[in-house]
C-alpha positions in Angstrom: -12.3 18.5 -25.7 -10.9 15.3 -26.7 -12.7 12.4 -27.6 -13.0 9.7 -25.1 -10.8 6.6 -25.4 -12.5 3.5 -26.7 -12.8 0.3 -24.4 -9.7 -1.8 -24.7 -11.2 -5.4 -26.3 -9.9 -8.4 -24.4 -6.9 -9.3 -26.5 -5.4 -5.8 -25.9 -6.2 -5.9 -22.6 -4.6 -9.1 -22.4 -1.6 -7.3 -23.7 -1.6 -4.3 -21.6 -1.3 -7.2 -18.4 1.5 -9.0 -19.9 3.4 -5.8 -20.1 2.9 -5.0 -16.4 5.8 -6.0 -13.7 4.6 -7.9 -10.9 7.1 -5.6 -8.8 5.1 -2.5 -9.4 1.7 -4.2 -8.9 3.5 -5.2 -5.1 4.5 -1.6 -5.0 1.1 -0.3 -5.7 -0.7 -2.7 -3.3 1.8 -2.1 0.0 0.9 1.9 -0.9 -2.4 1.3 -1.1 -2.7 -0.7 1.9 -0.5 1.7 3.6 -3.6 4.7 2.7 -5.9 2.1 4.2 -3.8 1.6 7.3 -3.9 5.3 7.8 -7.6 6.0 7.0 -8.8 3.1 9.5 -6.1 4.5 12.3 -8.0 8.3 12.1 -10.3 9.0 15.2 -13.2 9.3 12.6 -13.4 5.9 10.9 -11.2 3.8 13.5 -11.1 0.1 13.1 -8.1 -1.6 14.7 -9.0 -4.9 13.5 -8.7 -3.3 9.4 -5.7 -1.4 10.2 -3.9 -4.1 12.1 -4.8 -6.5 8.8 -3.5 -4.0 6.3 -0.4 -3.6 9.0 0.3 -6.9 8.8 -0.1 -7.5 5.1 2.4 -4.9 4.1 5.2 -6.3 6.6 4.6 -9.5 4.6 5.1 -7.7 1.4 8.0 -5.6 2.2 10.5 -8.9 2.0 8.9 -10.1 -1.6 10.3 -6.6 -2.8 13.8 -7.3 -1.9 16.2 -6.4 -4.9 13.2 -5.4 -7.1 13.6 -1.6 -5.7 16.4 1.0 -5.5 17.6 0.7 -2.1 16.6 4.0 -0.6 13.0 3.2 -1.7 13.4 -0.2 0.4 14.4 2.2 3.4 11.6 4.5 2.6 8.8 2.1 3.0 10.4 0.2 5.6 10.5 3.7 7.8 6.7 3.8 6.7 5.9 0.4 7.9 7.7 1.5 11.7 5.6 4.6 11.2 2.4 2.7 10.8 3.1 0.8 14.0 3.3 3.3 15.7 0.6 5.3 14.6 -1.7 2.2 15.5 0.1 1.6 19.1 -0.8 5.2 19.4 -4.7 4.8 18.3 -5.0 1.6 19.9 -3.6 3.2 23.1 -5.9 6.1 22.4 -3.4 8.7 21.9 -2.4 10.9 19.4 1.2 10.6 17.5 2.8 13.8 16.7 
């Protein structure tokens, strides 16, 4: 077993940010929020209100990504975002997507 990595102090963790893109942080958040979407849309833990929030938020993202991704990517999460919508037309409906 290997030993456990020590805490970063605050001037390495201060470099470890500066080395981050901003365009991968975006990424990150719009597939995070996209898991949200999904988990608030599911019979079990519905809330509209979350889902149509995280919804929302990741359409505004989508555009700030422009150019920053390979192309198919762009079409990938754009084909997400329409299956989102759907999804929550679906659960707001109270039917099931297949």
């Amino acid at each position: 077993m290997s030993a456990p990595e020590p805490d970063l102090t605050a001037a390495q963790l201060v470099e470890e940010i500066k080395k981050l893109r901003v365009s991968d942080l975006v990424l990150s958040t719009v597939t995070t929020l996209a898991q949200l979407a999904y988990a608030k849309l599911e019979e079990s833990s519905r809330d509209l209100e979350q889902a149509r929030l995280a919804i929302d938020t990741i359409q505004a993202l989508l555009p700030t990504l422009e150019g920053h991704l390979p192309a198919e990517l762009g079409r990938d999460l754009g084909k997400m975002l329409a299956d989102l919508k759907l999804a929550y037309a679906a659960a707001a409906a109270g039917t099931a997507v297949e």
